[in-house]
C-alpha positions in Angstrom: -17.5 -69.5 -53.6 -19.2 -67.5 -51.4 -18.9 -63.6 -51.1 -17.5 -64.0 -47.3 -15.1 -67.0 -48.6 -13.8 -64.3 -51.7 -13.2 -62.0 -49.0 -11.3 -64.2 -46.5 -9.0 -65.6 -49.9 -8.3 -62.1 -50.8 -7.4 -61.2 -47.1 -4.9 -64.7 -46.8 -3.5 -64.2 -50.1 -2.9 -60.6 -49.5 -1.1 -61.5 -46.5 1.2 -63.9 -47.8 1.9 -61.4 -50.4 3.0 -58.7 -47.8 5.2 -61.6 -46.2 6.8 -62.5 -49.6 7.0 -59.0 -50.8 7.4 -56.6 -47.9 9.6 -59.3 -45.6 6.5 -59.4 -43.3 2.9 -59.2 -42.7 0.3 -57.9 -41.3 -1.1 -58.8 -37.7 -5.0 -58.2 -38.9 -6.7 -58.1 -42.6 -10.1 -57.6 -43.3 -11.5 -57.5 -46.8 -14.6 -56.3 -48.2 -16.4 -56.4 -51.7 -18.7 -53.8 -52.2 -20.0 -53.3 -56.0 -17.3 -53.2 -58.1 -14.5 -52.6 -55.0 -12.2 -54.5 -52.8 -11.5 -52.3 -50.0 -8.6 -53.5 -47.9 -8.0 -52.7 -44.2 -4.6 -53.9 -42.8 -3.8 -53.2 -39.2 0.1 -53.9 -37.6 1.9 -52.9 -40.6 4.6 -50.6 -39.0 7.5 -52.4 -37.1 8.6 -51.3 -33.9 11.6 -49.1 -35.5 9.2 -47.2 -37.8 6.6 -46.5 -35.0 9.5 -44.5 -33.4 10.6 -43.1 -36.0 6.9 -42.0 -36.9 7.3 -39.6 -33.3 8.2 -36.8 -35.3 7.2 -35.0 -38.5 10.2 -35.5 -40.3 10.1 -39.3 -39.4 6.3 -39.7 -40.0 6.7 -38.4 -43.8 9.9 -40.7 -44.2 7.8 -43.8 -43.2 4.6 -42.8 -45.1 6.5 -42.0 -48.3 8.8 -45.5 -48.0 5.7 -47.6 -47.2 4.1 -46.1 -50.1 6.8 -46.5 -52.1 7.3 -50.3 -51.3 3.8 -50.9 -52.6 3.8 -49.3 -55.3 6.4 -50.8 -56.9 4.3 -54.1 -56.4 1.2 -52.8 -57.5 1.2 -55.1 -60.4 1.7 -58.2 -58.7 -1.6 -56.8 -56.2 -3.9 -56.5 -59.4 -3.1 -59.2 -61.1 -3.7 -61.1 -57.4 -7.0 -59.6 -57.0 -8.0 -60.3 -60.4 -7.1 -64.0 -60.5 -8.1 -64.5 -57.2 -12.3 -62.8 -58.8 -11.9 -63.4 -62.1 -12.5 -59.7 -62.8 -10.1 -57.1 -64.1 -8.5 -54.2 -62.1 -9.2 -51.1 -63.6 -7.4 -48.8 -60.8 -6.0 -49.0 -57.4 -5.6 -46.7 -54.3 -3.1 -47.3 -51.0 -2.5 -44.7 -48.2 -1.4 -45.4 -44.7 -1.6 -44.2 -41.1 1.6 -43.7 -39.1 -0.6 -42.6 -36.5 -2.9 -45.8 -36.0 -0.7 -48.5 -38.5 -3.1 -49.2 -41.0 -3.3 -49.0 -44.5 -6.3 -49.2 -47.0 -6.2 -50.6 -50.2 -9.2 -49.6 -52.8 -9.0 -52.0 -55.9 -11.3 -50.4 -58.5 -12.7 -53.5 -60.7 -13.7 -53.5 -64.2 -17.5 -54.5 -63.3 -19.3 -55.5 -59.9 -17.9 -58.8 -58.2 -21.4 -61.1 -58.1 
């Protein structure tokens, strides 16, 4: 498999996991593998309840802190994903999120570089 194929099953399976997990997914996913990361960007996360409710400060750390939350408590389930999916163990993994723009970034720390 090819680097840009790894990439693309990582995006699709990350996806279906959001659906499966989350009760919905993401409207864009783009992966990339640089050394020994998977860096995840995920644009159209928030629905349309949370966007509102992301007007105000109060609202926007509400969101931010559930979201987070949500995936967290799944984070298991994401590193043993990504390391079936490259045959590489996950050593550590990162999430935040922008109420602002709707995306999230996931960092997935591997054990050595993905060849």
């Amino acid at each position: 498999m090819t680097k840009g194929e790894l990439e693309d099953k990582i995006s699709k399976s990350l996806t279906q996991w959001e659906k499966d997990y989350l009760g919905r997914g993401s409207i864009l996913v783009k992966t990339d593998i640089l050394r020994n990361m998977v860096i995840v960007l995920m644009r159209g996360i928030l629905t349309a309840a949370e966007q509102e409710l992301a007007t105000t400060r109060e609202g926007l750390m509400s969101v931010k802190r559930m979201r987070s939350d949500l995936v967290e408590s799944g984070a298991n389930q994401l590193k043993a994903l990504v390391s079936e999916l490259t045959g590489i163990e996950v050593m550590s993994f990162y999430t935040d999120i922008s109420t602002q723009t709707g995306e999230r970034v996931m960092v997935f720390i591997m054990k050595s570089p993905i060849e």
